[in-house]
C-alpha positions in Angstrom: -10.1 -31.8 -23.4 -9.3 -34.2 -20.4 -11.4 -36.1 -18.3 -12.3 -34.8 -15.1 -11.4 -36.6 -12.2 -14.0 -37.0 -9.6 -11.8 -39.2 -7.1 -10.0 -37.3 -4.2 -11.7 -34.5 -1.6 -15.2 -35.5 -0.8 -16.8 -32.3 -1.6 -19.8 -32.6 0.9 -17.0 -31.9 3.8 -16.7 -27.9 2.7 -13.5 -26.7 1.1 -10.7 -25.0 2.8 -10.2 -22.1 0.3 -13.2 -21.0 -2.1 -12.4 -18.9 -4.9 -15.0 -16.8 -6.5 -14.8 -15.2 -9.7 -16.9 -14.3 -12.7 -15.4 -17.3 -15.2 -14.5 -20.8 -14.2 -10.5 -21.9 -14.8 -12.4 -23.9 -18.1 -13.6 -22.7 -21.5 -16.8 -24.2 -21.9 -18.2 -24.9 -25.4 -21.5 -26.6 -26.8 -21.5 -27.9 -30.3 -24.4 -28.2 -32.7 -25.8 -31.7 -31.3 -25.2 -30.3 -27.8 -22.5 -32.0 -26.4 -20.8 -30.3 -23.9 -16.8 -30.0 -23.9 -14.4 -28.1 -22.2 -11.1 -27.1 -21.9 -8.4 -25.4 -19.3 -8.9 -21.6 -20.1 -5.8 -19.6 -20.4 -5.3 -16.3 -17.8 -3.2 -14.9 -15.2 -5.9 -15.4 -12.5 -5.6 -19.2 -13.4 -2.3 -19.4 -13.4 -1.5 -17.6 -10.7 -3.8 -19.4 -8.4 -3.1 -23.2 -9.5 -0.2 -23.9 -7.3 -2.3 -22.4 -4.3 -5.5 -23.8 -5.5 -3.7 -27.6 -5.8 -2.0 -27.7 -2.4 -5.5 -27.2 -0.5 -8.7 -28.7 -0.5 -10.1 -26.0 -2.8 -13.5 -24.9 -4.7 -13.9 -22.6 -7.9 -17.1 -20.9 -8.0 -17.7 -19.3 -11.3 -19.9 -19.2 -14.7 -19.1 -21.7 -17.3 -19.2 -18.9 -20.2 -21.8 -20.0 -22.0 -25.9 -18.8 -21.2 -28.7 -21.3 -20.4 -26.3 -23.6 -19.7 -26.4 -26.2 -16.1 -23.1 -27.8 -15.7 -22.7 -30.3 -12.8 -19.9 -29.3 -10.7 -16.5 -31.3 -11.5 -12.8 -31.9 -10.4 -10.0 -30.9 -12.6 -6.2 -30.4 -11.7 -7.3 -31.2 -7.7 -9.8 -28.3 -7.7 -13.7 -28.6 -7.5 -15.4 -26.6 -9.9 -18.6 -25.6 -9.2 -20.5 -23.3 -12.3 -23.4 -20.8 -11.8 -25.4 -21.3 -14.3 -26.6 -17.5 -15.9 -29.6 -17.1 -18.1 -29.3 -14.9 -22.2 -31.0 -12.2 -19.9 -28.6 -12.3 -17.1 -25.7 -12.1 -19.1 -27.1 -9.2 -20.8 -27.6 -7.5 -18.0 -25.4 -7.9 -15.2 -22.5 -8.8 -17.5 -22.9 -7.1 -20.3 -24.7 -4.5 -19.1 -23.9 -3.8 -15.4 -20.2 -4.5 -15.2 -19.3 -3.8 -18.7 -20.9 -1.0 -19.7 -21.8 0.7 -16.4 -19.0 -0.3 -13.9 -15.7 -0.6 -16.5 -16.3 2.4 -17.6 -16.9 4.2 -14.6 -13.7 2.7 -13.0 -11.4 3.6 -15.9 -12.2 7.5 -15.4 -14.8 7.7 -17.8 -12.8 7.4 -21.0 -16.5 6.2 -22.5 -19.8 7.5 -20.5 -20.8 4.5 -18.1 -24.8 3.9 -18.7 -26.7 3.4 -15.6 -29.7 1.2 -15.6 -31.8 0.5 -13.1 -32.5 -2.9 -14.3 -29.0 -4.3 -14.8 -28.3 -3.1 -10.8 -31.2 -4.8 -10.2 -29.9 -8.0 -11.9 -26.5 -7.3 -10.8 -27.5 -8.1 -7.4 -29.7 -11.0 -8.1 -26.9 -12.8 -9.5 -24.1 -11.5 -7.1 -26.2 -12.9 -4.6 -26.1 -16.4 -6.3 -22.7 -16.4 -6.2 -22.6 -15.4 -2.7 -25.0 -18.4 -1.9 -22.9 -21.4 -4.2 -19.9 -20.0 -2.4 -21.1 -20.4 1.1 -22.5 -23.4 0.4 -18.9 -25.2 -0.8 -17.3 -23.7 2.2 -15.6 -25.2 5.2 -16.1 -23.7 8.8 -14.0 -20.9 9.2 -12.7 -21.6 5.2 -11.0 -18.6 3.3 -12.9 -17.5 0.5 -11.5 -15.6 -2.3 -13.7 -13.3 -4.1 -12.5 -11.5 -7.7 -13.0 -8.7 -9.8 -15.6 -5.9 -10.3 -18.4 -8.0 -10.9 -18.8 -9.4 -7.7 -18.6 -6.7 -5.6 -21.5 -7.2 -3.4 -20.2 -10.6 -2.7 -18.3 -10.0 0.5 -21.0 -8.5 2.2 -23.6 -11.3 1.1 -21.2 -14.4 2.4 -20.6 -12.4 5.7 -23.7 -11.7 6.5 -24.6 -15.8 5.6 -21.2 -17.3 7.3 -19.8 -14.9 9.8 -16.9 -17.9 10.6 -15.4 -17.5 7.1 -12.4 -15.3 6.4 -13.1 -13.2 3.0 -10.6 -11.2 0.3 -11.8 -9.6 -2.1 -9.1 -8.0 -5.1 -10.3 -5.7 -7.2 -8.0 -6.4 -10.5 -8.9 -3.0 -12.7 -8.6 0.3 -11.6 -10.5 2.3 -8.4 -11.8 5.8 -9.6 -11.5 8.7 -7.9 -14.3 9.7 -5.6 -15.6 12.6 -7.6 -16.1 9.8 -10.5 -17.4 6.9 -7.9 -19.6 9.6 -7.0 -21.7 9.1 -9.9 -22.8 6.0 -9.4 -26.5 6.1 -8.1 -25.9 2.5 -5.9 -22.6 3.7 -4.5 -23.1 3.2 -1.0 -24.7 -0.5 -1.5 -21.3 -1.3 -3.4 -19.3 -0.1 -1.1 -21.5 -1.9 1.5 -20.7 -5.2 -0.2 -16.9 -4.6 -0.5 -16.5 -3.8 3.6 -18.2 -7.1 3.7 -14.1 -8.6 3.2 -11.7 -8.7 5.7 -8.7 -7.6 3.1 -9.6 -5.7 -0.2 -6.4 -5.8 -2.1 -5.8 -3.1 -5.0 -3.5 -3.3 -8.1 -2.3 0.5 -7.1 -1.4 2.5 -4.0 -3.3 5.1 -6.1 -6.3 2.8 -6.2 -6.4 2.3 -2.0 -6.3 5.5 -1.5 -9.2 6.5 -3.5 -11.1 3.9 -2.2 -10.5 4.8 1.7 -11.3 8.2 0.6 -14.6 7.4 -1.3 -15.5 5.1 2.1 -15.1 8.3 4.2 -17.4 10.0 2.0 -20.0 7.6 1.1 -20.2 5.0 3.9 -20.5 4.7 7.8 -17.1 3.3 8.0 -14.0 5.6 9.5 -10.4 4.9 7.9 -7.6 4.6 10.8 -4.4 4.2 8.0 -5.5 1.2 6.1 -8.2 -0.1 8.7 -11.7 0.8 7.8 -13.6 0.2 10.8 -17.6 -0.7 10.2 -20.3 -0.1 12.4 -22.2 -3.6 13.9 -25.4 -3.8 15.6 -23.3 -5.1 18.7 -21.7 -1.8 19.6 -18.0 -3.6 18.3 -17.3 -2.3 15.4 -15.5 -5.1 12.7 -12.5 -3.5 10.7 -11.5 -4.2 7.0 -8.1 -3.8 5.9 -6.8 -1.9 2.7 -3.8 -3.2 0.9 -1.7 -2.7 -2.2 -0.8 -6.4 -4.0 0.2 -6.0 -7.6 -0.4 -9.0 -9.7 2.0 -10.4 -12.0 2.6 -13.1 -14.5 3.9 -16.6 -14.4 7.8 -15.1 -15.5 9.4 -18.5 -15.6 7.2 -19.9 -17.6 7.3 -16.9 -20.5 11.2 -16.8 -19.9 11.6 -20.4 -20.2 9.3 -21.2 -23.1 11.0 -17.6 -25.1 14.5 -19.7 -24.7 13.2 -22.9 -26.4 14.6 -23.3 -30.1 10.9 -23.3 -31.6 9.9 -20.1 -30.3 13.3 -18.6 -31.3 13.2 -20.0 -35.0 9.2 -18.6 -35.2 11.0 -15.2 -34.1 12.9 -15.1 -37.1 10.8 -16.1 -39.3 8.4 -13.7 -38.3 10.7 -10.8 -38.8 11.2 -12.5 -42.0 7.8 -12.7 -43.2 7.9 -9.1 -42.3 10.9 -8.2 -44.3 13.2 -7.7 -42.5 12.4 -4.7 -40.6 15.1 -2.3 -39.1 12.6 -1.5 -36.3 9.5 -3.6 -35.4 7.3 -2.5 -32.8 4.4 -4.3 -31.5 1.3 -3.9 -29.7 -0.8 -6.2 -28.1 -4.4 -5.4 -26.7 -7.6 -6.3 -25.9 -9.8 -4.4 -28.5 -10.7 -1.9 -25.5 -11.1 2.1 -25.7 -9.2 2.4 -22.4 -5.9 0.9 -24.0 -5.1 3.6 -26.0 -4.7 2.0 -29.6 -6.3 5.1 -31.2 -3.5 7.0 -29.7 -0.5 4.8 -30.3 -1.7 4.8 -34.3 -1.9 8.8 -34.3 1.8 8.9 -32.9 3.1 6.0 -35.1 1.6 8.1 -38.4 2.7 11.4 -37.7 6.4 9.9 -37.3 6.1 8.5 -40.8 4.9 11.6 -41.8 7.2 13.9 -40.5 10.0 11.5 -41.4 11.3 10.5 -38.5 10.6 7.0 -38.9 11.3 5.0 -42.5 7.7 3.4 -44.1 10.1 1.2 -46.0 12.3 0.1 -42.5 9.6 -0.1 -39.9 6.4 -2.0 -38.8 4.2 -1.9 -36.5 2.6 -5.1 -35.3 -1.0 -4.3 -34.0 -2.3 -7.4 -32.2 -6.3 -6.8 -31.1 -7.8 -9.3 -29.4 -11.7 -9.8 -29.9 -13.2 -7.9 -27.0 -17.3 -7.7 -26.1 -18.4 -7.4 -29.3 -21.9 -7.2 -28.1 -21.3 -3.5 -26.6 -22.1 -0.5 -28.8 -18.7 1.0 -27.5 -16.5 -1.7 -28.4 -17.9 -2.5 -32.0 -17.1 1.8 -32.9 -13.9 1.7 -31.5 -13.4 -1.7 -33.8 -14.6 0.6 -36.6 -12.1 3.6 -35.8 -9.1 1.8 -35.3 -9.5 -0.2 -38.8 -10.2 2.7 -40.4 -7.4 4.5 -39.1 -4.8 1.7 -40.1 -6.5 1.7 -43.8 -5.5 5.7 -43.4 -2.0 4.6 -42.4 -1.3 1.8 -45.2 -3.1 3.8 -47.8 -0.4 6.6 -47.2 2.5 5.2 -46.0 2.3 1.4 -47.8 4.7 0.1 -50.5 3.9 -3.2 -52.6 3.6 -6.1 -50.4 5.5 -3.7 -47.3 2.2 -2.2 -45.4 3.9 -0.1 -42.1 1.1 -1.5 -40.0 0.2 -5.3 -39.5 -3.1 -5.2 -38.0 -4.2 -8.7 -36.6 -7.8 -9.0 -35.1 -7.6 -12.3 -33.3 -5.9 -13.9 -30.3 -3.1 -16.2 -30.9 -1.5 -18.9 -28.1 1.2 -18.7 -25.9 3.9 -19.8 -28.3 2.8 -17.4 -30.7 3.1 -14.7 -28.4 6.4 -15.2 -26.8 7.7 -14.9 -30.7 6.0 -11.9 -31.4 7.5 -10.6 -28.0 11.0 -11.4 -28.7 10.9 -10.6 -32.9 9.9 -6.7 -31.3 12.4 -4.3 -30.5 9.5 -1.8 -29.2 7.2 -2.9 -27.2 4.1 -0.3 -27.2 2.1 -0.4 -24.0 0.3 3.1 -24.1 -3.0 2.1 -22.0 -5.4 5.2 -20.8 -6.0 3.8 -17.8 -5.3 0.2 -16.5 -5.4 -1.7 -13.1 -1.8 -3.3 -14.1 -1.4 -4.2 -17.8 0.5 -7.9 -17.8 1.5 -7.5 -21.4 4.3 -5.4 -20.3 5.3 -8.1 -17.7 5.4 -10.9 -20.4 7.5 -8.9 -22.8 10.1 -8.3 -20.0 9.9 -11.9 -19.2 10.4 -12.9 -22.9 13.6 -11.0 -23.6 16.2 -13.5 -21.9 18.5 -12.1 -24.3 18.2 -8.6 -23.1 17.6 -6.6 -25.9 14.0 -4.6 -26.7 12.6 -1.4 -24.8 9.5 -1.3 -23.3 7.4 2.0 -24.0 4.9 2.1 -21.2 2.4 4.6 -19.9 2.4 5.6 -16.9 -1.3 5.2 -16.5 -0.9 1.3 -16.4 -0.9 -0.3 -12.9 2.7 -1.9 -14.4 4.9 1.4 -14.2 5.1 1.9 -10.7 7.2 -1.4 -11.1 8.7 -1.1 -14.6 10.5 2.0 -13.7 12.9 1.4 -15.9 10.4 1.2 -19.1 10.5 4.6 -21.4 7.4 6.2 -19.2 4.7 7.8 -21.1 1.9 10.7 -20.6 -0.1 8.4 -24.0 -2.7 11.8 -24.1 0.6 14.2 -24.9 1.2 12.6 -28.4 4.0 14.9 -28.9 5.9 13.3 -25.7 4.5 9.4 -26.8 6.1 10.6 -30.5 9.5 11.6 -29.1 9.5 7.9 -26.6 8.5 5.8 -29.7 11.6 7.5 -31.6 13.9 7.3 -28.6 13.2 3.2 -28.2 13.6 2.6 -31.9 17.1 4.2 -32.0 18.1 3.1 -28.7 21.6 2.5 -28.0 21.9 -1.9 -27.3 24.0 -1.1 -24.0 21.8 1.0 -23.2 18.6 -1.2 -24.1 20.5 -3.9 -22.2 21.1 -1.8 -18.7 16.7 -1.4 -18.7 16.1 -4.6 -20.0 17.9 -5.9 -17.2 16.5 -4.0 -14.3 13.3 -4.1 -15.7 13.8 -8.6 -15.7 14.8 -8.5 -12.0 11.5 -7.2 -10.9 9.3 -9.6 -13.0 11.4 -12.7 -12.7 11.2 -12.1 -8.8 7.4 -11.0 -8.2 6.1 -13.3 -10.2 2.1 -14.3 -9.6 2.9 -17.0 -7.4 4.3 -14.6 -5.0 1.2 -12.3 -5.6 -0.8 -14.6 -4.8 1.2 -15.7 -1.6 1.6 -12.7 -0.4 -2.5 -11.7 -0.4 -3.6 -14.8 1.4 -1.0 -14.2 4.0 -1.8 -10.9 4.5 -5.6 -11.9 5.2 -4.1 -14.7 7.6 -2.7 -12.3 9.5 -5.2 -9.9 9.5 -7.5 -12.6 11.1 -4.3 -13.4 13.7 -4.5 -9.3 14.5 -8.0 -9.3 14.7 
């Protein structure tokens, strides 16, 4: 932890750019006399808006992560954060409840049955509209504010309807469902209410825009004209909302650059060593989350030991599941299932001190990662459905010495790029079987020719340029206007 700075911007004089998401850039933490620490939280979103964030007088508008707790509003790295403070209850039910177990769901094609409460909606919109107030409030006249992710989706609408000078993105950074599956939402046309509120609403997908121009036909008063929505205003004018595609991507430097250095190399080795060696390692890394397909991945992995095709004694498979909203019924079974699978897999297939899986419930840091990404020779991204999947990205951008071959469903947000990546159907576990075996036998000229397509496109688009590219886009939609 650093000190915060309060010297600089005057904050009373309203903020050029607001952003407006559901966590601060800091990881908040209270010990047991307390005191209140904190310290710069990890993340694409973070990283990915720094540069744009420091250049500007800029505000962060978030929740400090932590219930029942008031933070005063502080300056760190040139940006003025300003928390929202959310109550047990809150959290429980617009967090918890609302966007994690009514909303995720929903939006990743109902892999789990969304739950739909009238309660959490009705919390869901008190504390969107909190956010919608600390944002307007830190604003500049005719400031850009930045709003992100599922959670505050009636956000847009809110800040318009409060500060009609301000210009107002919104990207939505998970899926957009179909409308036959956004039809089931019982507040459908009040969410999609609060997303025309923007003047650009960027999507990870092409797929994703076009569902959502199609579900505003359906469900809203708007008309779609291409990628203008046009919304009807008690004035007789009616205001129009563009529709974009703007898929995020990772800091690539900074994974290729810290991969290179001698310490991350050396852990490499030493974790194929600890390992034993292994002909082929293969590695996944996930939030513990039923729409990444984990469950799958195992079932193809143990049916290749079992038929033979791939050697208990010569492979292993890396599992690395982060800790994931424990607190939701859904998440703690799938923990259940996928352990229990594993213990299936070692129980079978496990020699003395050689088990085929490695199976690692906790997060690890950055250098940790970039060795696990360049000890693999198979990287194993087999999601169900996923707005872009950065994982993928990082491995790429690890593997400066272009060897390794990306396994990648083409579910995740990240193929339409990674086109180069061994594309996989991760329901068809026959198909995901004959991929895993293909990448784990894989020619090295041939691994080298992908790897090295598949490093052009994220060393290039990297999330600065994401994030570049959005704000000027809503720039010059307000020019066009």
């Amino acid at each position: 932890m650093s000190d915060p700075s309060h010297a600089g911007h005057d904050p009373t004089d309203g903020h050029g750019l607001v952003v407006v998401a559901n966590r601060l850039p800091i990881d908040v933490s209270v010990d047991e006399d307390g005191v209140v620490s904190w310290q710069r939280a990890p993340g694409g979103l973070v990283t990915a808006l720094r540069p744009v964030t420091q250049a500007t007088s800029s505000a962060w508008v978030g929740w400090g992560g932590q219930p029942d707790l008031e933070l005063d509003p502080l300056e760190v790295d040139g940006t003025w954060l300003v928390p929202v403070p959310l109550s047990t209850d809150e959290v429980a039910q617009y967090y918890e409840g609302f966007s994690n177990d009514t909303l995720w769901p929903l939006y990743h094609d109902v892999i789990s049955p969304p739950a739909f409460h009238r309660s959490w909606w009705d919390t869901y919109q008190q504390v969107n509209r909190r956010f919608a107030e600390v944002a307007a409030a830190q604003a500049a006249h005719g400031a850009t504010v930045w709003v992100q992710d599922y959670q505050l989706q009636l956000v847009p609408a809110m800040l318009r309807e409060a500060r009609p000078d301000l210009r107002i993105g919104f990207f939505l950074h998970i899926p957009f469902p179909a409308q036959e599956i956004f039809a089931q939402l019982p507040w459908r046309r009040q969410v999609l209410e609060g997303l025309l509120g923007a003047d650009l609403l960027g999507f990870q997908r092409a797929g994703g825009a076009t569902n959502f121009l199609q579900t505003v036909r359906r469900f809203s008063d708007g008309t779609t004209r291409g990628p203008l929505v046009e919304i009807p205003t008690g004035n007789g004018e009616p205001r129009r909302a563009r529709v974009g595609t703007f898929p995020i991507s990772i800091d690539s430097g900074r994974v290729n650059a810290l991969a290179r250095t001698e310490e991350v190399r050396a852990r490499a080795a030493q974790l194929r060593a600890d390992l034993g060696n292994p002909q082929v390692l293969l590695l996944g890394v996930d939030r513990l989350d039923y729409t990444k397909g984990i469950r799958h991945r195992l079932q193809a992995y143990g049916e290749l030991l079992e038929e033979g095709r791939l050697s208990p004694e010569r492979t292993v498979l890396v599992q690395v599941a982060s800790p994931s909203r424990e607190n939701v019924d859904a998440y703690a079974h799938l923990r259940d299932e996928v352990e229990l699978t594993v213990g299936r897999i070692n129980g079978s297939f496990a020699t003395v001190g050689h088990p085929p899986v490695q199976y690692l419930y906790q997060s690890f840091d950055a250098t940790e990662m970039a060795a696990l990404f360049l000890a693999a020779d198979v990287m194993l991204v087999t999601a169900l459905r996923d707005g872009m999947n950065l994982v993928a990205k990082e491995y790429v951008a690890a593997h400066s010495d272009e060897r390794g071959v990306l396994v990648l469903s083409e579910f995740a947000g990240a193929a339409d790029e990674l086109t180069s990546a061994l594309l996989v159907n991760p329901h068809d576990i026959d198909g995901m079987k004959d991929a895993i075996f293909t990448a784990a036998t894989m020619d090295p000229r041939q691994q080298r020719r992908r790897m090295r397509k598949l490093r052009r496109r994220v060393l290039t688009h990297d999330v600065q340029a994401w994030s570049t590219q959005f704000l000027d886009a809503l720039a010059e939609v307000h020019r066009t206007a």
